[in-house]
C-alpha positions as CSV (number, residue, x, y, z in Angstrom):
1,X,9.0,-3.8,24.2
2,X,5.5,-3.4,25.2
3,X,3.1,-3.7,22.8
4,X,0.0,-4.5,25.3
5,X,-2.9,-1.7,25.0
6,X,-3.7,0.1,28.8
7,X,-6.4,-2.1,30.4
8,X,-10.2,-0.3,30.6
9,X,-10.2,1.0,33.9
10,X,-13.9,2.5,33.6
11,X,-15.4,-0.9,33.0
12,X,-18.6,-0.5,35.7
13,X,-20.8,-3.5,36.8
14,X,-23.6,-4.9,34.6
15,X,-26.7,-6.8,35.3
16,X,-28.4,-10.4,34.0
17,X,-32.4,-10.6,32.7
18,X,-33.6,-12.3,30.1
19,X,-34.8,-11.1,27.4
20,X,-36.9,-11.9,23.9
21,X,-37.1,-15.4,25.1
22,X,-32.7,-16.3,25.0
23,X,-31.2,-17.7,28.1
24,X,-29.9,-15.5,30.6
25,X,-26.9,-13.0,29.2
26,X,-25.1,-10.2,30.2
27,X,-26.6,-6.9,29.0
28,X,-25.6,-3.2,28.7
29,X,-25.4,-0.5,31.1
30,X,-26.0,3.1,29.9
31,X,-22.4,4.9,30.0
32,X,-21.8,7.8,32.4
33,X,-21.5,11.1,30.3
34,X,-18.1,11.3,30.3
35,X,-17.5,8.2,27.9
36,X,-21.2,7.9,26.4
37,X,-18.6,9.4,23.1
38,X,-14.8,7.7,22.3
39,X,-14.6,10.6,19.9
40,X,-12.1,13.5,21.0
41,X,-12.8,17.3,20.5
42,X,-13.3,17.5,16.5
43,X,-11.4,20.7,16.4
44,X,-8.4,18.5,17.4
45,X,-8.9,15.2,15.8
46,X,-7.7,16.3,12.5
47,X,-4.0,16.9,13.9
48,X,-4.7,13.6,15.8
49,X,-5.4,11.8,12.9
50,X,-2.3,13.1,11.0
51,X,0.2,12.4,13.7
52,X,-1.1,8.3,14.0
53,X,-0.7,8.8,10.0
54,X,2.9,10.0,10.4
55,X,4.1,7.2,13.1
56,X,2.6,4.7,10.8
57,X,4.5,5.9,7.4
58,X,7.8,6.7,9.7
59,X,6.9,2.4,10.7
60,X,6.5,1.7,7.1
61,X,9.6,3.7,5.3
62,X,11.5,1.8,8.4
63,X,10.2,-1.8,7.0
64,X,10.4,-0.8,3.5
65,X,14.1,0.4,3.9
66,X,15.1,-2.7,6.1
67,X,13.0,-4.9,3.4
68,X,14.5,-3.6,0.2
69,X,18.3,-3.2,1.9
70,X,18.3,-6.9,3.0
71,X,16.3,-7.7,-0.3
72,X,19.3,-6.0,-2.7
73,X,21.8,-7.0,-0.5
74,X,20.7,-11.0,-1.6
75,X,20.0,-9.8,-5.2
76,X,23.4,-8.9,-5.6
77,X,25.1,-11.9,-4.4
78,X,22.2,-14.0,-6.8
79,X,22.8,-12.1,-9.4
80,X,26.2,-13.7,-9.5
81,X,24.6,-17.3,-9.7
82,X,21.8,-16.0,-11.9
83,X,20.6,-16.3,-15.2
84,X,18.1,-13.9,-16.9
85,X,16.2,-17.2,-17.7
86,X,16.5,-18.2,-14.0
87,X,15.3,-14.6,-12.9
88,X,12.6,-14.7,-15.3
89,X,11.3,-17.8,-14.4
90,X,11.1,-16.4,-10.9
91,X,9.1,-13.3,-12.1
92,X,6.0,-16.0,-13.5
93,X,6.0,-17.3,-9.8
94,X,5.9,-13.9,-7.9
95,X,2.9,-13.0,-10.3
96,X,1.4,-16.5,-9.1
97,X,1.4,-15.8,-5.7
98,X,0.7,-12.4,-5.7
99,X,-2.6,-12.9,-7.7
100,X,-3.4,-15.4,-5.5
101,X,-3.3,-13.3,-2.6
102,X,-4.6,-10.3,-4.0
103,X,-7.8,-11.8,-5.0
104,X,-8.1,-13.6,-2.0
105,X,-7.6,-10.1,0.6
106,X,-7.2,-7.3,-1.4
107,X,-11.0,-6.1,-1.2
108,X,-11.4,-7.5,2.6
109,X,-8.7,-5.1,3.2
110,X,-10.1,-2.2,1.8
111,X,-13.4,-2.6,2.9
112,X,-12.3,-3.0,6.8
113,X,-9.7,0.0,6.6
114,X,-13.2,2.0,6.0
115,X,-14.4,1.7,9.1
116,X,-15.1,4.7,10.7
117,X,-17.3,3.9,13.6
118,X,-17.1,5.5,16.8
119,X,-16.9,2.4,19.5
120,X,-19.2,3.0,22.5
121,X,-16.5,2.6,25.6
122,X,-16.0,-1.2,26.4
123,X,-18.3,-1.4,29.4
124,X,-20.7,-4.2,28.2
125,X,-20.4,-8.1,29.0
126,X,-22.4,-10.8,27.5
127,X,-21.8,-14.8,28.0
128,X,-20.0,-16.4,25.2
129,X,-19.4,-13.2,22.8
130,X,-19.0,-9.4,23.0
131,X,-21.3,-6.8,22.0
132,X,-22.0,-5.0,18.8
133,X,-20.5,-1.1,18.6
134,X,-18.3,-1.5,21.4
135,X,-14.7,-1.3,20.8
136,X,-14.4,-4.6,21.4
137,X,-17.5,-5.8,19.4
138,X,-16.1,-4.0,16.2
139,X,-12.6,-5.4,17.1
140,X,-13.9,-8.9,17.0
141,X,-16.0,-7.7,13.9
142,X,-12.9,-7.1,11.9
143,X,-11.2,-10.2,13.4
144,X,-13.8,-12.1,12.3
145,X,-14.1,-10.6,8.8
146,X,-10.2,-11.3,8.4
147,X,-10.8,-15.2,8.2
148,X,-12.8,-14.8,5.1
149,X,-9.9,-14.3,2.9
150,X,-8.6,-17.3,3.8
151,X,-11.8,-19.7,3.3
152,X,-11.4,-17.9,-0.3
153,X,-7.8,-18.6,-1.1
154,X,-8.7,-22.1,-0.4
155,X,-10.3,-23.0,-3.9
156,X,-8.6,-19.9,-5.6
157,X,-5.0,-21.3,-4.7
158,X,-5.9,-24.5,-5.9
159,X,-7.1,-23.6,-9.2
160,X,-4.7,-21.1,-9.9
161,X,-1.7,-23.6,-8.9
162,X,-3.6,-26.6,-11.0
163,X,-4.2,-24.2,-14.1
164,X,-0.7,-22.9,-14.5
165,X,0.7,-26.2,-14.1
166,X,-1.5,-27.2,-17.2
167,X,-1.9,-24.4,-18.9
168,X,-0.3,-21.0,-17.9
169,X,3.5,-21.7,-18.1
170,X,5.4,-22.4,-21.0
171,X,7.1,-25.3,-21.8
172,X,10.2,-23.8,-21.6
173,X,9.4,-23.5,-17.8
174,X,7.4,-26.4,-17.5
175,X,10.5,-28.6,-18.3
176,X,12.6,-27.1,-15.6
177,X,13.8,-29.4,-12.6
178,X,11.1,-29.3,-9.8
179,X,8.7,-27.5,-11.5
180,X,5.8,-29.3,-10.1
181,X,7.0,-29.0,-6.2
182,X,7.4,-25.4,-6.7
183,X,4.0,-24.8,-7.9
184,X,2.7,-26.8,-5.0
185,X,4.9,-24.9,-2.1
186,X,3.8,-21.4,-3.9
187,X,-0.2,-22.5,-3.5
188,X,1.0,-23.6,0.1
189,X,3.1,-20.5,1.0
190,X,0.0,-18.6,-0.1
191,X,-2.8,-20.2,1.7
192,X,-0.2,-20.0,4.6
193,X,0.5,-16.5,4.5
194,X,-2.9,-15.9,4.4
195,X,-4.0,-16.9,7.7
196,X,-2.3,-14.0,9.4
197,X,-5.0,-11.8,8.0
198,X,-7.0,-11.8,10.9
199,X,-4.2,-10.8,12.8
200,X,-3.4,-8.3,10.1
201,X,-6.5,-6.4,10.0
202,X,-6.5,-5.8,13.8
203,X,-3.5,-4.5,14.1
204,X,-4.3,-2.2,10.5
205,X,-7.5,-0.9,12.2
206,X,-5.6,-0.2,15.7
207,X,-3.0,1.7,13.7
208,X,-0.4,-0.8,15.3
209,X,2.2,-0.4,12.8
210,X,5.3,-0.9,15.2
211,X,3.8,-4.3,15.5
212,X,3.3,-4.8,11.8
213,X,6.7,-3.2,10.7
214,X,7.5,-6.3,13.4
215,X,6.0,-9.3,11.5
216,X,6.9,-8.1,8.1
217,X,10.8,-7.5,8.6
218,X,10.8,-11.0,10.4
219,X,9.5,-12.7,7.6
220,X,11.5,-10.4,4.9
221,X,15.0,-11.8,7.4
222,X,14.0,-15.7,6.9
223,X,13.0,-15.1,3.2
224,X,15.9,-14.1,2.5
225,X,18.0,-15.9,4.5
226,X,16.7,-19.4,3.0
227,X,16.8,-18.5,-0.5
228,X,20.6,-17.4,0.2
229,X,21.5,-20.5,1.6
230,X,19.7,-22.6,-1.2
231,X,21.2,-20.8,-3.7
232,X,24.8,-21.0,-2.9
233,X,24.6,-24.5,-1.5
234,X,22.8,-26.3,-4.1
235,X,23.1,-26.3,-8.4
236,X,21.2,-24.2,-10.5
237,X,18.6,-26.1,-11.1
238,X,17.3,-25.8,-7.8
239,X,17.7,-22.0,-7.9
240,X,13.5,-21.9,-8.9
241,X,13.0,-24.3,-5.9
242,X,14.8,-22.0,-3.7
243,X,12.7,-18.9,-4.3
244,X,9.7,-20.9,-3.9
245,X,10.9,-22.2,-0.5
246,X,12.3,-18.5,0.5
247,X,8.5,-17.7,0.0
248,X,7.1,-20.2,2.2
249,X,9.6,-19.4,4.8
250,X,8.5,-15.7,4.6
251,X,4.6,-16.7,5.1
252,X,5.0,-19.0,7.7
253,X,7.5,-17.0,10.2
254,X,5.0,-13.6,9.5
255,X,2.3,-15.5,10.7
256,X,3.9,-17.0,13.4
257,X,5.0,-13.3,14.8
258,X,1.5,-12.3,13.8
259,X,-0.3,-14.6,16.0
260,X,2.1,-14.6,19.1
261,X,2.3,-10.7,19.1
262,X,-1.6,-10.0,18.7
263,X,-2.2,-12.9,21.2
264,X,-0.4,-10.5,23.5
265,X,-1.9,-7.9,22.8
266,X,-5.7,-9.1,22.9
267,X,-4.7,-10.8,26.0
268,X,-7.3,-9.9,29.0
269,X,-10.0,-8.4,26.6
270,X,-13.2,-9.3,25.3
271,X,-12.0,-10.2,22.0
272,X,-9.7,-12.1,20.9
273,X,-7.7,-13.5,17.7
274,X,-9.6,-16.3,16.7
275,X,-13.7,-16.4,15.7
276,X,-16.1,-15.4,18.5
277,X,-19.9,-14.5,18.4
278,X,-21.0,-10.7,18.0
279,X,-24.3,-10.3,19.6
280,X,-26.9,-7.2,18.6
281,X,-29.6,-5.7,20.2
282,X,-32.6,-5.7,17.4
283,X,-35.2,-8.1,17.6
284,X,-36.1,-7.9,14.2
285,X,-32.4,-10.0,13.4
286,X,-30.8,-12.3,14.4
287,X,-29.2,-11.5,17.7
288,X,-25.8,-13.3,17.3
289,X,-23.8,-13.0,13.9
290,X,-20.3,-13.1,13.0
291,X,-19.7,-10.9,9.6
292,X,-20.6,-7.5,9.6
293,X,-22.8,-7.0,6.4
294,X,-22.0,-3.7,5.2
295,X,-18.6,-4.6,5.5
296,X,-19.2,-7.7,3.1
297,X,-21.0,-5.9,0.9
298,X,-18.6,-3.7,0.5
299,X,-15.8,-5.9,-0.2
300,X,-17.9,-8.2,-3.0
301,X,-18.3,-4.5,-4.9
302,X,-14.6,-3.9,-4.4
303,X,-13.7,-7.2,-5.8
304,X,-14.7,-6.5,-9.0
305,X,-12.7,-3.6,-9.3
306,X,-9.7,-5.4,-7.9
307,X,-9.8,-8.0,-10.9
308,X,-9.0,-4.9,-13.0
309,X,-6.7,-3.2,-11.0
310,X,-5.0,-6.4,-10.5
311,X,-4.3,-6.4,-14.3
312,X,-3.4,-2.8,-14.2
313,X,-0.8,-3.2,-11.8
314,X,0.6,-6.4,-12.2
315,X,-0.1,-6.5,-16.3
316,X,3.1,-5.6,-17.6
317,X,4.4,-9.0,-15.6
318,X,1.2,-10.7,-17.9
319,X,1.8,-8.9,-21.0
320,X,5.8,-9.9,-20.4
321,X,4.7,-13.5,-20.1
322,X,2.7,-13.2,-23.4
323,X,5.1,-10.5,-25.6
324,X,8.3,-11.5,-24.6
325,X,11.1,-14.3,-24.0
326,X,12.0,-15.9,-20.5
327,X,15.4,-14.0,-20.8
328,X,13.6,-10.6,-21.4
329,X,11.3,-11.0,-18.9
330,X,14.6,-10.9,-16.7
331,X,15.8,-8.0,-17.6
332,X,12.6,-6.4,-17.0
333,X,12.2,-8.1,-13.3
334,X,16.4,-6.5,-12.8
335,X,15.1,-3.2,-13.9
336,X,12.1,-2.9,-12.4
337,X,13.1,-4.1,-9.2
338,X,15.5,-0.9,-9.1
339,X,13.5,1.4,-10.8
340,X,10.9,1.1,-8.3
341,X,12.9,1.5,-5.2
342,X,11.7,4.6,-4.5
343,X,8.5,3.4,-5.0
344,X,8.5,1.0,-2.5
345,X,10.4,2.3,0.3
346,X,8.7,5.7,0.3
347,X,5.5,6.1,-2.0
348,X,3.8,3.0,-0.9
349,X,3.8,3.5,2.9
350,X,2.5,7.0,2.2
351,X,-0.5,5.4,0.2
352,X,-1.3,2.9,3.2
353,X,-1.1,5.6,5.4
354,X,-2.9,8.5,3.1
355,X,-5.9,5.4,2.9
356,X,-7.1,5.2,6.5
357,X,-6.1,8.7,7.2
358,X,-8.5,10.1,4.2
359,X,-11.4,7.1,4.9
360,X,-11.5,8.7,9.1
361,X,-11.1,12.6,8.2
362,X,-14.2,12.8,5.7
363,X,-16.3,9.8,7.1
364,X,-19.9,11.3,7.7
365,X,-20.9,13.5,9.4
366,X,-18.4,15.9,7.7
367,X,-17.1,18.9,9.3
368,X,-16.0,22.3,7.2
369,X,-12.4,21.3,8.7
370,X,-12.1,18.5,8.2
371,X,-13.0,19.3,4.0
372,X,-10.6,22.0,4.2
373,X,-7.7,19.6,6.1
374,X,-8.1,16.9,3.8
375,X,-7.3,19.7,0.6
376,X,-4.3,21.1,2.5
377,X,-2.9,17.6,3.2
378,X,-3.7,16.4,0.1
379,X,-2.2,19.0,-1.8
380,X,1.1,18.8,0.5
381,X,1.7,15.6,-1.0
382,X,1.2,16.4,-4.2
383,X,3.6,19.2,-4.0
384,X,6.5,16.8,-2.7
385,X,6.0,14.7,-5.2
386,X,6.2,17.3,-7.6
387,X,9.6,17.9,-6.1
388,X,10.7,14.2,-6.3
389,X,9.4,13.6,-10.0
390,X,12.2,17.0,-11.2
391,X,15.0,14.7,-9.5
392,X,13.9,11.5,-11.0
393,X,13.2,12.6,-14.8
394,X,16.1,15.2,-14.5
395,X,19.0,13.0,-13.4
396,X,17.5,9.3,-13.7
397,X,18.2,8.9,-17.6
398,X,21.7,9.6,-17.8
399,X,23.1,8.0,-14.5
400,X,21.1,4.9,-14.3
401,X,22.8,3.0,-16.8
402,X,25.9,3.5,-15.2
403,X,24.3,2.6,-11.4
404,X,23.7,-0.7,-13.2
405,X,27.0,-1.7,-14.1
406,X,28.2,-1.0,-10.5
407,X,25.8,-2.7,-8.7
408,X,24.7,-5.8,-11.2
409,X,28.2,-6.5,-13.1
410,X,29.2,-6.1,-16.6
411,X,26.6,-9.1,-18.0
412,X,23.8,-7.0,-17.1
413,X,24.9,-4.0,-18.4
414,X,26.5,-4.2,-21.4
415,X,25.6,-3.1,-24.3
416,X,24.2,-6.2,-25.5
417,X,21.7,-6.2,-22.9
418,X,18.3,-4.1,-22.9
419,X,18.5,-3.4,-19.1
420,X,20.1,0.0,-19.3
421,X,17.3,1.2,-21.7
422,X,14.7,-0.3,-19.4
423,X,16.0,1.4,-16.4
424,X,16.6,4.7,-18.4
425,X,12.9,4.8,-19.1
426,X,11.9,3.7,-15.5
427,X,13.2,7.1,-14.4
428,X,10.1,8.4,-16.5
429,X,8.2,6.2,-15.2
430,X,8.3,7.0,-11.4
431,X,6.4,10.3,-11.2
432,X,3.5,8.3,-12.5
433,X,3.6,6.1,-9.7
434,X,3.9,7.9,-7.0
435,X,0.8,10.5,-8.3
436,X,-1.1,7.6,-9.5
437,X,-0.9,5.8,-5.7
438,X,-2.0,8.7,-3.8
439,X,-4.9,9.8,-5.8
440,X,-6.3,6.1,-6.0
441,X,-5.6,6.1,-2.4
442,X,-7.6,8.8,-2.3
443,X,-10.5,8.1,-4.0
444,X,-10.7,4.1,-2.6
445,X,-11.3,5.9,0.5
446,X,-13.9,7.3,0.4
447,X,-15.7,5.9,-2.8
448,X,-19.3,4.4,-2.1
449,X,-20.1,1.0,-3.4
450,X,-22.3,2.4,-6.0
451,X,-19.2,4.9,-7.3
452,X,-17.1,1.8,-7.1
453,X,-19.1,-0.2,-9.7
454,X,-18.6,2.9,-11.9
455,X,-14.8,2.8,-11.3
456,X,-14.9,-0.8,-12.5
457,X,-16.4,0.0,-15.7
458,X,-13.3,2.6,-16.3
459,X,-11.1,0.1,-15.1
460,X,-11.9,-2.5,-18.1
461,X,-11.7,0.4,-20.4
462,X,-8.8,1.1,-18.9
463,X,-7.3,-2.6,-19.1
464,X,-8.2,-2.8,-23.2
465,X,-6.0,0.3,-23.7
466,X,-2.9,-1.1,-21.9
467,X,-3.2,-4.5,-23.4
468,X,-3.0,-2.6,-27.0
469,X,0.0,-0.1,-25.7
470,X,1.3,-3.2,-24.8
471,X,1.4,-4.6,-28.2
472,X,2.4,-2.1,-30.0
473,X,5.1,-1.0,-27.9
474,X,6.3,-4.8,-27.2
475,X,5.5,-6.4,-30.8
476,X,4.7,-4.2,-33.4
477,X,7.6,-1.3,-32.6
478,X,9.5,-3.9,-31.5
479,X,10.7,-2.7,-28.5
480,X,10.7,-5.0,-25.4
481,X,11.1,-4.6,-22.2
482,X,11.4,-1.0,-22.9
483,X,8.0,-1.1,-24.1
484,X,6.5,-2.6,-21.7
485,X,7.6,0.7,-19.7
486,X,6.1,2.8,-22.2
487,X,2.6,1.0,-21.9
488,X,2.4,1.0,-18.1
489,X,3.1,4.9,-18.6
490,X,0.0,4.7,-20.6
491,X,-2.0,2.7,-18.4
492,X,-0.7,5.5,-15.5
493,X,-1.9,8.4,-17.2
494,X,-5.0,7.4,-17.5
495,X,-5.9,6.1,-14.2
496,X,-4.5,9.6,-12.9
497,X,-6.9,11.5,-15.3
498,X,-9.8,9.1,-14.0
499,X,-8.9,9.9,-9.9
500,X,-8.2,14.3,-10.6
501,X,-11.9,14.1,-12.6
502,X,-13.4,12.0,-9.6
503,X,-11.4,14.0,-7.3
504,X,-13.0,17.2,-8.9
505,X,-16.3,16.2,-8.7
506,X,-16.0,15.1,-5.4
507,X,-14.8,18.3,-4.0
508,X,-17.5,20.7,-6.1
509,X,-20.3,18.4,-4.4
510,X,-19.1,18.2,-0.9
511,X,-17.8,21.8,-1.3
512,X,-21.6,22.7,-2.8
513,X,-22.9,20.7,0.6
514,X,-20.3,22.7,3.0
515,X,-21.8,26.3,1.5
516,X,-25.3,25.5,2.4
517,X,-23.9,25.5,5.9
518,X,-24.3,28.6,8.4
519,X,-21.7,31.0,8.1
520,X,-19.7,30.7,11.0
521,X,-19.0,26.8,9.4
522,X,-19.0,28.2,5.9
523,X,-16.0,30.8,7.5
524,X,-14.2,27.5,8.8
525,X,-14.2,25.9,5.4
526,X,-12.1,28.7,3.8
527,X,-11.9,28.6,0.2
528,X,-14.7,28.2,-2.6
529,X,-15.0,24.2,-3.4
530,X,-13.2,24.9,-6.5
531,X,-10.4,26.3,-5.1
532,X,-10.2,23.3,-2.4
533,X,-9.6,20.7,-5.4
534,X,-6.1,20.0,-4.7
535,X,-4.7,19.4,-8.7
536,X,-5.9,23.3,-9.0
537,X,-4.3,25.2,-6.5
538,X,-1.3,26.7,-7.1
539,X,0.5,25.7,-4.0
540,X,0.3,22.1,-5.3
541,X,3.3,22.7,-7.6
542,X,6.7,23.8,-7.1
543,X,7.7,27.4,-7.1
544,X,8.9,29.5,-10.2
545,X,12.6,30.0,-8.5
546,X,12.6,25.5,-8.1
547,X,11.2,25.5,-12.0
548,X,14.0,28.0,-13.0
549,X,16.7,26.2,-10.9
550,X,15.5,23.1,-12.6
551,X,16.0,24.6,-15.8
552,X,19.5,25.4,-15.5
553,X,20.3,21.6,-14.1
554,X,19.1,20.1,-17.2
555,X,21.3,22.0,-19.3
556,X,23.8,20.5,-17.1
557,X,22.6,16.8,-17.6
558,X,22.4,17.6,-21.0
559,X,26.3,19.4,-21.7
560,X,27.4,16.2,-19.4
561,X,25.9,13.5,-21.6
562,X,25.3,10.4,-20.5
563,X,27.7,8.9,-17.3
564,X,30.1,6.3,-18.1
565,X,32.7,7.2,-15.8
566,X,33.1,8.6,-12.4
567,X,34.4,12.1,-13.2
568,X,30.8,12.6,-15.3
569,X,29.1,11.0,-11.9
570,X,30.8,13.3,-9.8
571,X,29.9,16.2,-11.6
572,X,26.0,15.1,-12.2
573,X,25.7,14.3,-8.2
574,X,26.9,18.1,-7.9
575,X,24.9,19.4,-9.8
576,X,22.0,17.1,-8.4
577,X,22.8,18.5,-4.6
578,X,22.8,22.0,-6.0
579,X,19.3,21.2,-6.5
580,X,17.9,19.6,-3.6
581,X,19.7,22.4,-1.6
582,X,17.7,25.1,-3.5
583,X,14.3,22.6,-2.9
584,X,14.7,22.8,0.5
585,X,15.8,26.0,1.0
586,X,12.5,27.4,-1.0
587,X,9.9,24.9,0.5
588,X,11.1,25.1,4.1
589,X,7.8,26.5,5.3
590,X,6.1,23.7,4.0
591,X,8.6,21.6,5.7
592,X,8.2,23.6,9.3
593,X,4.0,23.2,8.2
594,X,4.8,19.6,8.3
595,X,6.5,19.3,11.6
596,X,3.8,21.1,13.2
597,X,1.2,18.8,11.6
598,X,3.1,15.6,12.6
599,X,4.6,16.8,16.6
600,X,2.1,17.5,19.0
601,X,2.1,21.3,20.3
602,X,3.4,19.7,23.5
603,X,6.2,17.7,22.7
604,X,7.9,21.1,20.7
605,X,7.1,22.5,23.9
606,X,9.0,20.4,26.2
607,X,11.4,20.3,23.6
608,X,12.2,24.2,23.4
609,X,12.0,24.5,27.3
610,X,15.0,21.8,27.4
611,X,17.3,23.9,25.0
């Protein structure tokens, strides 16, 4: 496998002066026509854009699928060994090293992922660095950039690791065996993981996601594989230990993979993997730097917001913590972890993807179809998810339960336990998820840093409301994990009505913009800007014939009652394949639509001439 990027054959001799007083240095020569612009035709970069978009999800469901298969493959066998206590316990240190990481990246990441500069071609030398705006200049840029959230993670993995040994676990936890090495190794397996971030970014900005998928199902294999052997090799006691090892075992062989497969890759270039000098052309600044500013800037107004959306999506693991027992919080870590399946293997690599693929179609200067592009393909979405929330709420409730007995044993699903309920209502819960990601995809895209600080605002009113669902749902109704369902459903409604009124605006203004354009542009763009908004248009939602097919399945589900044997399981499958037959029989032109997006005019070509 090669993953080494064709060489720049149109590199063309540069000369040595010396300028504004600086020792002598390479400087640039003026580009012939033919690459003075790295951008392709416009008319065809939208297709462009879509098909990198589709390798990299088609990546991403790949890694996902190999994760999550491996992943419930070792959850089974644990769950043997397992105790809800033990699994709970686990839970607190997944949140601990997720918040540390998360507040150490998660804003660098979003702030490089909007780059949308067009490189000048890489045809410009200088002595000890590279040169600003070229493609290797802004490759080094992000390179650069990607160390910071390490030098961060530093002191925030420290106090985070020193303040829930104190303070943030109970003593219920604190008493278990090894508590204080596995606190140690999770602040360790954090700051390790953390330097493949540089690595990381370049490959995110090159669209390499062959090479991340790469990394990322390495590390998933050893995580897995030393937790396993811990577990079934050593007591119980050590079964916390063993997740906390499994974790550093992930962090250190994905950076490991990381570094020796972008060292490959940057091999021969100007830039490279590890910290090098940018230099610029203004004599009013500094000419050498290291951090692009706007970039910085960027991420320090992100990071606020990513304090809140930290608690919105990892709050029902906080409020678990606070509301409910070690043994519940178990339970809901079982039923979450299946409930969100879908989630994970096919909604979140849509929402990387939908991120960089939104930031590059409607960075400035913004064409009329590019507007009308990012409607239609936003809208596409929408409409398959539409499709995939009937099959979840329809046929979700009355199977899962029994799912759960198959797969976890009798202990988990018995009738003392509250995991069937919890899953039950995770079926609900789904369609929230997979609307909620796109739209904030959407919208973190292309947000400026002054909308962002207004997003923040939301985002604490946002995080008051679920805090108070999640009290009343938990504590004063009484209800649990369950509840803690219920008040995440909350918190998702909301943050989808804040992204369609956003969304809304942001369509009426830049659809306002498009009209003052001349006509032969204002033809291009299509629709009205009201009629662009994707949550309005009526091909965003499924068809009357789906709606009335769904109809008649529910009264199905509902004369078959809930499944607690496998003639009932049989007979809800049928009539759940009834159903995705008639879906894909009535949307197949927006599945053909799709395949012409995603294969190049070309490749169908070749492929029609060779039947």
């Amino acid at each position: 496998m090669n993953l080494q990027e064709p060489a720049n054959l149109n590199r063309m001799p540069s000369t040595t002066v010396k300028r504004h007083g600086r020792r002598h240095s390479t400087i640039v020569v003026p580009p012939p026509a033919a690459l003075a612009s790295s951008k392709s035709d416009t008319g065809d970069a939208p297709s462009t854009l879509i098909q990198h978009s589709a390798v990299g999800v088609s990546f991403l469901i790949l890694l996902q699928l190999f994760s999550k298969v491996v992943t419930f493959v070792l959850n089974q066998t644990l769950l043997r060994f397992l105790s809800p206590e033990r699994l709970g316990v686990s839970t607190q240190l997944e949140l601990l090293c997720s918040s540390i990481l998360f507040f150490s990246r998660e804003a660098i990441r979003l702030a490089l992922q909007r780059q949308t500069t067009y490189p000048k071609p890489d045809i410009y030398r200088i002595e000890g660095g590279v040169v600003e705006g070229t493609v290797s200049g802004i490759a080094q840029s992000v390179v650069n950039t990607g160390y910071l959230p390490f030098l961060f993670g530093l002191p925030l993995a420290g106090l985070s690791c020193v303040w829930y040994y104190f303070r943030g676990a109970s003593s219920e936890v604190a008493s278990l065996p090894y508590f204080k090495s596995v606190v140690v190794v999770c602040g360790i397996a954090s700051l390790v993981e953390l330097l493949s971030e540089p690595m990381f970014a370049l490959a995110q900005y090159k669209m390499q996601y062959k090479l991340r998928a790469l990394c990322e199902s390495g590390g998933v294999a050893a995580r897995c594989a030393v937790t396993f052997l811990l577990m079934v090799s050593a007591r119980e006691d050590t079964g916390v230990l063993a997740f906390a090892l499994g974790q550093l075992a992930y962090a250190v062989v994905i950076t490991g993979m990381y570094v020796c497969l972008v060292w490959e890759t940057t091999r021969g270039k100007e830039n490279g993997i590890f910290p090098k000098r940018i230099w610029r052309e203004e004599i009013s600044r500094s000419p050498w730097f290291y951090f692009e500013s706007s970039t910085v800037r960027l991420a320090s107004t992100v990071w606020v917001q990513t304090v809140f959306k930290h608690y919105l999506t990892e709050g029902d693991k906080l409020l678990a913590s606070y509301f409910s027992t070690i043994s519940e919080q178990g339970v809901y870590a079982l039923a979450a972890n299946y409930g969100s399946l879908i989630a994970r293997l096919v909604f979140l690599p849509i929402e990387e993807a939908v991120r960089t693929l939104f930031a590059k179609l409607l960075a400035p200067p913004l064409s009329a179809k590019n507007f009308r592009f990012s409607s239609d393909t936003l809208t596409s979405i929408l409409r398959v998810y539409a499709l995939i929330s009937i099959l979840s709420s329809l046929f979700g409730p009355p199977i899962a339960p029994f799912l759960l007995s198959l797969v976890a044993g009798s202990r988990w699903a018995s009738s003392s336990s509250s995991a069937p309920a919890v899953l039950s209502a995770y079926a609900y819960y789904i369609p929230l998820l997979a609307f909620n990601g796109v739209l904030e995809a959407f919208v973190q895209s292309i947000a400026t840093p002054s909308q962002v600080r207004e997003q923040s605002f939301v985002m604490l009113g946002f995080s008051l409301v679920f805090a108070i669902a999640g009290y009343v749902f938990m504590r004063a109704l009484k209800l649990g994990a369950t509840g803690l369902v219920y008040a995440n459903m909350v918190n998702l409604g909301l943050r989808i009505g804040a992204c369609a009124v956003w969304i809304q605006r942001y369509y009426r203004s830049m659809g306002a913009k498009i009209g003052d354009m001349t006509d032969e542009k204002r033809a291009n763009a299509g629709r009205s800007s009201g009629q662009l908004f994707p949550l309005v248009r009526r091909d965003a939602y499924p068809s009357g014939k789906i709606l009335g097919a769904s109809v008649v399945a529910w009264a199905g589900v509902r004369a078959i009652g809930r499944v607690d044997c496998w003639s009932k399981f049989l007979m809800i499958s049928g009539l759940g394949g009834a159903l995705v037959a008639a879906m894909v029989w009535e949307e197949k032109a927006l599945g053909m639509k799709a395949i012409e997006l995603i294969v190049p005019a070309k490749k169908r070509g070749r492929s029609k001439k060779s039947e």
